[in-house]
TILUM-798777 format. One record per residue: x, y, z of N, C-alpha, C in turn; residue in three letters. Coordinates in pm, whole numbers, plus 50000, padded with zeros to 5 digits. Example, Ala and Ser with C-alpha at 12.3 -4.5 7.8 and 13.67 -1.06 7.14 Angstrom:
<sites>
SITE  n_xx  n_yy  n_zz ca_xx ca_yy ca_zz  c_xx  c_yy  c_zz rest
SITE 51319 49431 50780 51230 49550 50780 51320 49670 50780  ALA
SITE 51285 49775 50708 51367 49894 50714 51290 50003 50787  SER
</sites>
This chain:
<sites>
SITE  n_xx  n_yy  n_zz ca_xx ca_yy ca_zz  c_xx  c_yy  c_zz rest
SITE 39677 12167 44743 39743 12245 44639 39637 12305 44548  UNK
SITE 39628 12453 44519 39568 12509 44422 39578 12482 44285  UNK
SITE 39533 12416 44200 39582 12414 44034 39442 12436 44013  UNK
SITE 39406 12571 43966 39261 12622 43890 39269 12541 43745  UNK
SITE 39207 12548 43630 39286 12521 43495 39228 12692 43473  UNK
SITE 39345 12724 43326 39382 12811 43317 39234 12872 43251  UNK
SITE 39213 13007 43239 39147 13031 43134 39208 13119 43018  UNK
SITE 39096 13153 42992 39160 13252 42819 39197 13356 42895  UNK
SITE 39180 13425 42974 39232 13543 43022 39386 13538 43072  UNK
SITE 39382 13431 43103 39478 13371 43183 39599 13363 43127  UNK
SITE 39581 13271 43021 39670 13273 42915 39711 13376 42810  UNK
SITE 39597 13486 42819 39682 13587 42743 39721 13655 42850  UNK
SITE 39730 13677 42991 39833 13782 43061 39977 13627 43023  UNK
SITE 39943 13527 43053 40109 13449 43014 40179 13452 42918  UNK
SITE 40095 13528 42761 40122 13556 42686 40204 13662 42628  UNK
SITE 40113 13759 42736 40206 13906 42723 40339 13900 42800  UNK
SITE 40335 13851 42949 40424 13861 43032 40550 13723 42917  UNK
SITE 40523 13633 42841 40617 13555 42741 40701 13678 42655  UNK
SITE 40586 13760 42606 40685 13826 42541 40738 13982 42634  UNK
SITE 40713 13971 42736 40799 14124 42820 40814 14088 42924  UNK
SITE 40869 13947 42989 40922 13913 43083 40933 14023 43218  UNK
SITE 41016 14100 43164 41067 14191 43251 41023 14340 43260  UNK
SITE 40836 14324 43188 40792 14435 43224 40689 14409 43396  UNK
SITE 40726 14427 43477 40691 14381 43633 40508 14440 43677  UNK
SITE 40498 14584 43547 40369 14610 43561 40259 14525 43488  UNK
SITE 40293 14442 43382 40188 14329 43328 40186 14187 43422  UNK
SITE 40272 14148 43569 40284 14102 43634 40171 14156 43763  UNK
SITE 40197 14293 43799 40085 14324 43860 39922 14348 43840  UNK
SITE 39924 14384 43710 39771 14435 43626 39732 14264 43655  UNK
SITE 39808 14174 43649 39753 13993 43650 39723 13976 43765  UNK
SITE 39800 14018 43862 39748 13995 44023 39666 14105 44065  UNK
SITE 39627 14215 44026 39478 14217 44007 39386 14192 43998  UNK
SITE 39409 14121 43861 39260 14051 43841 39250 13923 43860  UNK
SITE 39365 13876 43919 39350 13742 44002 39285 13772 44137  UNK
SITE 39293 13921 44199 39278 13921 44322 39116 13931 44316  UNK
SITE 39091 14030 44175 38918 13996 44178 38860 13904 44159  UNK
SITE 38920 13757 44116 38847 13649 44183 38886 13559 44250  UNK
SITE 38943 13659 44422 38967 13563 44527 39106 13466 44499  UNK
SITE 39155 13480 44399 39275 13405 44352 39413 13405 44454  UNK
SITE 39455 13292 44560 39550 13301 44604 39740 13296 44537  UNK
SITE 39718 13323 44358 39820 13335 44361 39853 13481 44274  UNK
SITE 39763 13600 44356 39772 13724 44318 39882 13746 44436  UNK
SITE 39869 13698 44508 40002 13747 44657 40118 13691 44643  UNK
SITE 40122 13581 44585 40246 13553 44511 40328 13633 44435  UNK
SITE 40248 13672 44342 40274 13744 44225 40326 13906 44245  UNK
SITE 40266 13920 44391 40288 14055 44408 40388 14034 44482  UNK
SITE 40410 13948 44584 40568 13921 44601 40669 13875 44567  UNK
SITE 40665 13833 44445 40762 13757 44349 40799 13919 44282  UNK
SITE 40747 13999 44275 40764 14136 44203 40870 14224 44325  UNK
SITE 40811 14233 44427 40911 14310 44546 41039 14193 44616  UNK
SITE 41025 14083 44567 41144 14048 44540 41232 14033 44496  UNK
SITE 41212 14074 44364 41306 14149 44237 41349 14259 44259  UNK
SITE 41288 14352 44333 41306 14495 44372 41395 14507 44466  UNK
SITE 41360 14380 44564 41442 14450 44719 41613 14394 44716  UNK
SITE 41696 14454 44774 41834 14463 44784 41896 14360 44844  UNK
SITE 41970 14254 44791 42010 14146 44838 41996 14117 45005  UNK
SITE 42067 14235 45050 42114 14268 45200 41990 14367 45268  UNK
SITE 41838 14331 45199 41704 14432 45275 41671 14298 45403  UNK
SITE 41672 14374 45481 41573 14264 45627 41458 14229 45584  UNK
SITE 41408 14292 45494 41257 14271 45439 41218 14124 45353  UNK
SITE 41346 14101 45315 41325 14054 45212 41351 13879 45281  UNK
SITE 41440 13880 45356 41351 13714 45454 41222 13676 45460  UNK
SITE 41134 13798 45507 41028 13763 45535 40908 13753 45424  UNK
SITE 40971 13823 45288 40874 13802 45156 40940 13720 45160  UNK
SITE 41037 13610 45157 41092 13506 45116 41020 13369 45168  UNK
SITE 41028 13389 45303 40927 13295 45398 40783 13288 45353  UNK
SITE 40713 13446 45310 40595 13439 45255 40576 13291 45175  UNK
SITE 40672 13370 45055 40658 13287 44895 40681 13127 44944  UNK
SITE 40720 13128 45042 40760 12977 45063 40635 12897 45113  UNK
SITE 40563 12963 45204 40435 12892 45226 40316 12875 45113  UNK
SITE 40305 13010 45033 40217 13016 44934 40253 12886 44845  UNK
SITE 40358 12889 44823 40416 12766 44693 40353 12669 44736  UNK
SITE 40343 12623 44877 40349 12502 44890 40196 12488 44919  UNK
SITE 40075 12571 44861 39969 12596 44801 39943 12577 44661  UNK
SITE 39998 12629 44586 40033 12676 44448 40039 12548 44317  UNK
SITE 40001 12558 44238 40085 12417 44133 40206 12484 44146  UNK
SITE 40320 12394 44088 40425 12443 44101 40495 12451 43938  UNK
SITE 40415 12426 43852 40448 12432 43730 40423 12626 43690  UNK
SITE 40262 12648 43747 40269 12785 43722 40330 12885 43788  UNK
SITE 40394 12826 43914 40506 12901 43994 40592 12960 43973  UNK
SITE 40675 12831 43852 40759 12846 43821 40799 12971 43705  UNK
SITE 40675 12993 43648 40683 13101 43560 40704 13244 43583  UNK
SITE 40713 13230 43764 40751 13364 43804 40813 13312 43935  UNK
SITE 40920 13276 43928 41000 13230 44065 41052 13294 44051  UNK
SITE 41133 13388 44127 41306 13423 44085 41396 13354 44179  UNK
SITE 41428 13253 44107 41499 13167 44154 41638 13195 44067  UNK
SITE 41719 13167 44172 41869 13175 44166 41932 13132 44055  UNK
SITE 42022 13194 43953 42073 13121 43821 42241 13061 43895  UNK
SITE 42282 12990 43841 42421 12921 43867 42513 12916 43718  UNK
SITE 42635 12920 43734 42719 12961 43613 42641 13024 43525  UNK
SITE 42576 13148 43555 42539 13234 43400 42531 13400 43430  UNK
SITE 42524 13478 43387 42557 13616 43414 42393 13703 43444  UNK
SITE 42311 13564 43443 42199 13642 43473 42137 13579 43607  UNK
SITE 42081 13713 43657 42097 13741 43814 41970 13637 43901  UNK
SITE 41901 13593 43809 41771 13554 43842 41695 13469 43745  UNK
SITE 41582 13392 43787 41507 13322 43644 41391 13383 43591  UNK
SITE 41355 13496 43632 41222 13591 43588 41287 13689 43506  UNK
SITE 41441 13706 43507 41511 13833 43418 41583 13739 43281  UNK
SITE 41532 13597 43254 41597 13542 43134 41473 13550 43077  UNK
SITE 41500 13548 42898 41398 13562 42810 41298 13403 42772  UNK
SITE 41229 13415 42808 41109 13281 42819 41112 13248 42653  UNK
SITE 41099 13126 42661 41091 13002 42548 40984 12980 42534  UNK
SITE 40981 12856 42418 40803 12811 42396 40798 12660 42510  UNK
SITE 40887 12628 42586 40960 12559 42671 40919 12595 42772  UNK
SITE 40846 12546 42872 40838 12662 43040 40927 12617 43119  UNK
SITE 40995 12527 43107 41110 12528 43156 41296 12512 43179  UNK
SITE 41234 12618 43025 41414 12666 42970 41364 12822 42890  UNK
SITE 41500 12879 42952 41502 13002 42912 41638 13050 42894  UNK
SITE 41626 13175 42838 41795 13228 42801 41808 13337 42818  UNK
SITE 41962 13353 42865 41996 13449 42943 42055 13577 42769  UNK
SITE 41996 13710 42856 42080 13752 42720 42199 13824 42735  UNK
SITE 42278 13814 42845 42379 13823 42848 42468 13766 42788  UNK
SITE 42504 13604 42794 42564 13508 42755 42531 13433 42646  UNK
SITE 42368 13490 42611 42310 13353 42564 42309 13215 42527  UNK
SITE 42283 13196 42702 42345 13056 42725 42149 12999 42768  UNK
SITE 42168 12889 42724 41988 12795 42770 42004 12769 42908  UNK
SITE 41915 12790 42985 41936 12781 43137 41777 12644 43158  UNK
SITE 41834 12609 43247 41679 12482 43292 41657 12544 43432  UNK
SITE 41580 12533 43420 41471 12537 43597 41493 12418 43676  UNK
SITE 41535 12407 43750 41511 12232 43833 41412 12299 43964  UNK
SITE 41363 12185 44000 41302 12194 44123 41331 12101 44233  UNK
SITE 41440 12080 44206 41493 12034 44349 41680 12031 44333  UNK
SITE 41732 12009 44451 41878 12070 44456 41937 11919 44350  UNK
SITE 41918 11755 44398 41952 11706 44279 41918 11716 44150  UNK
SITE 41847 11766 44128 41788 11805 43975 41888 11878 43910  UNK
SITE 41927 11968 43989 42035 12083 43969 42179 12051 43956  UNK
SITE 42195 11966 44031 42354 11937 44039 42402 11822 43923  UNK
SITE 42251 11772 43885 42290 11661 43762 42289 11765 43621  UNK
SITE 42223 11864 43625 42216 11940 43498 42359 12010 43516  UNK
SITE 42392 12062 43626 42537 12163 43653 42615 12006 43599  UNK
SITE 42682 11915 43636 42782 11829 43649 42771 11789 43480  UNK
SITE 42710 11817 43436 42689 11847 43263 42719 11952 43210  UNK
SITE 42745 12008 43292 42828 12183 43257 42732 12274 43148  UNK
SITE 42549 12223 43173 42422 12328 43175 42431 12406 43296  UNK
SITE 42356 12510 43245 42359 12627 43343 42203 12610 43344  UNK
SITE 42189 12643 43539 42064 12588 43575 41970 12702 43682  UNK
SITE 41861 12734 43680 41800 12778 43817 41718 12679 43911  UNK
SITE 41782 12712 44022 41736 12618 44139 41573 12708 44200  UNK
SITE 41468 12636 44207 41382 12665 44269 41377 12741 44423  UNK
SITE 41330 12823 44463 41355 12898 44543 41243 12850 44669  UNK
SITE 41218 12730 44615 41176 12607 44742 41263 12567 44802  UNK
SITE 41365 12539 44726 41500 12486 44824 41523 12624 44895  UNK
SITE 41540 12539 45042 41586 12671 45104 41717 12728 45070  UNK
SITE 41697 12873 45097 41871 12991 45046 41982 12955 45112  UNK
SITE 41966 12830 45266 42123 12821 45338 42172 12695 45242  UNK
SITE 42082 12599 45159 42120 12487 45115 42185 12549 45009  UNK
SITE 42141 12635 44930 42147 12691 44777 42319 12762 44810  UNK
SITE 42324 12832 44888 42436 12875 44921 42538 12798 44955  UNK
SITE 42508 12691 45001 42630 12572 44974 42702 12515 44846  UNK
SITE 42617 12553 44765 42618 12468 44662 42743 12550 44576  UNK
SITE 42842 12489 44519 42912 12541 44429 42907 12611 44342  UNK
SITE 42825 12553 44219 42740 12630 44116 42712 12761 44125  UNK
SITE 42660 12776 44272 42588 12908 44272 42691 13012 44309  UNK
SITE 42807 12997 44359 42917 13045 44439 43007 13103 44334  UNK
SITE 43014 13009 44224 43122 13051 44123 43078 13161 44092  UNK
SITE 43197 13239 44007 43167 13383 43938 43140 13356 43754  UNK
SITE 42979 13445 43724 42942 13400 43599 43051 13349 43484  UNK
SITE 43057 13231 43405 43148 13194 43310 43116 13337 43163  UNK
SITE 43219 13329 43082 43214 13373 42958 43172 13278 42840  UNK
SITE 43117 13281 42788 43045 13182 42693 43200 13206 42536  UNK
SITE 43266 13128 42546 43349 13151 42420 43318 13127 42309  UNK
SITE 43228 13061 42299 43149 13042 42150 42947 13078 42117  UNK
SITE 42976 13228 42179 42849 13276 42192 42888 13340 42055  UNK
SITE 42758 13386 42041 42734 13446 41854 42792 13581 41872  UNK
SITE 42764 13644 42008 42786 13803 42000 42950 13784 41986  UNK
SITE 43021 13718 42002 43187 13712 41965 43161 13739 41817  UNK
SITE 43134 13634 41787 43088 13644 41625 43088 13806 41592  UNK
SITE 42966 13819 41642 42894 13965 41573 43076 14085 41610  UNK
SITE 43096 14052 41715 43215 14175 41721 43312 14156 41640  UNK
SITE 43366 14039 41576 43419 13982 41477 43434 14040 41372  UNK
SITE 43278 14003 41349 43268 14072 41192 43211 14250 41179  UNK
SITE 43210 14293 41317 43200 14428 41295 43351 14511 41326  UNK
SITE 43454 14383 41311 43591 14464 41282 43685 14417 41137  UNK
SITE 43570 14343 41098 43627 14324 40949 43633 14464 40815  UNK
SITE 43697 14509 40779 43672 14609 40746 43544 14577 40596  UNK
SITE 43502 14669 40547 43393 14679 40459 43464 14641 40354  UNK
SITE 43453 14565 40233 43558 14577 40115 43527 14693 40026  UNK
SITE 43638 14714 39955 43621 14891 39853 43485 14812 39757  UNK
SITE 43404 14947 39751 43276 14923 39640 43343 14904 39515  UNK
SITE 43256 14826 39411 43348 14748 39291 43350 14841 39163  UNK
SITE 43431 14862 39089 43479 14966 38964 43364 14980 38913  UNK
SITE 43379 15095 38829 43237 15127 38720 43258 15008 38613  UNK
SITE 43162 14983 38578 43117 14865 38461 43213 14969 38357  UNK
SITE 43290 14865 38277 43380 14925 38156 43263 14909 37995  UNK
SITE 43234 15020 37956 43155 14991 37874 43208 14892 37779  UNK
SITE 43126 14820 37700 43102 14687 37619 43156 14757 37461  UNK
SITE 43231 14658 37421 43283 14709 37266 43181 14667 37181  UNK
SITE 43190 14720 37024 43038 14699 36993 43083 14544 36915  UNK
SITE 42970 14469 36887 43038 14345 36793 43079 14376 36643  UNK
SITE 43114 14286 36578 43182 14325 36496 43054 14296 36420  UNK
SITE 43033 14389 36237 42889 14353 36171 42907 14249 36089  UNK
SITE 42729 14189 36104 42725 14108 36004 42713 14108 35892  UNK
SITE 42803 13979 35806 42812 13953 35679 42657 13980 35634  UNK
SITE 42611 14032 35495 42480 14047 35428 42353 13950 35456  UNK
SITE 42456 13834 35407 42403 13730 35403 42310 13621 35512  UNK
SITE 42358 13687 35655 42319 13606 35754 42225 13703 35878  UNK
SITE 42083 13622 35831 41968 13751 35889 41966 13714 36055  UNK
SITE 42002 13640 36143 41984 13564 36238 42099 13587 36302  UNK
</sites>
């Protein structure tokens, strides 16, 4: 198994790609310059990217699938995980590289629902977080005929009924209240007796 330790370079492409997840060209500019030093998980990276791209139903896409499957099992699997697109279960987001990354590497949120999703890496991992009624991504180590058995993944995304954006539509049908009267000018006091300077 490959586990380099990271360097400073390293950590600021994980940095950028933390905050733009889903920009796919700061994903490639990294497997670049992983590839300029001989780095076997620049081919990962570049197929973890055309697997986001390709069409559920592409022939192509078995065989980047099979790729990613041998590389992993090269790979640490902690930094894998930061670009798997692995399968989400009860949540409206399509994948685990398209939810918005945490200070957590392995929980993220979907912004559809914004619901907290966990990563598992293995199918019981998954079915104990699902049977808790968390919404989970299964590692895309488990193979796709097992994953496809699985219930979780089968259902059609839930509605989150106590997500904030209810909220927000809520109160953007409350109407505005009327702006408040003009200040009524002040009567004057009544004057003082001679006698009292204070």
């Amino acid at each position: 198994m490959t586990n380099p330790a990271l360097t400073a370079e390293d950590l600021a492409f994980l940095r950028a790609l933390h905050d733009m997840p889903e920009d796919r060209n700061t994903w490639l500019v990294y497997a670049d310059w992983l590839d300029d030093r001989d780095d076997p998980r620049a081919e990962f990276l570049r197929l973890a990217v055309e697997h986001v791209l390709l069409a559920e139903d592409d022939p192509a896409r078995a065989d980047t699938e099979a790729r990613m499957a041998r590389l992993r099992a090269e790979l640490d699997p902690q930094w894998v995980m930061m670009f798997d697109p692995a399968p989400v279960a009860n949540c409206c987001g399509r994948h685990w590289t398209a939810l918005a990354m945490t200070d957590v590497p392995d929980l993220r949120v979907c912004h559809g629902c914004r619901s907290a999703v966990v990563y598992c890496h293995t199918l019981g991992e998954a079915r104990a977080y699902d049977s808790c009624g968390q919404r989970v991504a299964l590692s895309t180590r488990v193979p796709a005929a097992e994953v496809a058995r699985e219930p979780a993944f089968q259902q059609p995304a839930p509605v989150n009924q106590d997500s904030d954006w209810e909220f927000e539509l809520f109160l953007d049908a409350v109407p505005e209240p009327p702006p408040p009267a003009a200040p009524q000018p002040r009567a004057e006091p009544p004057p003082r007796p001679w006698w009292k300077f204070w």
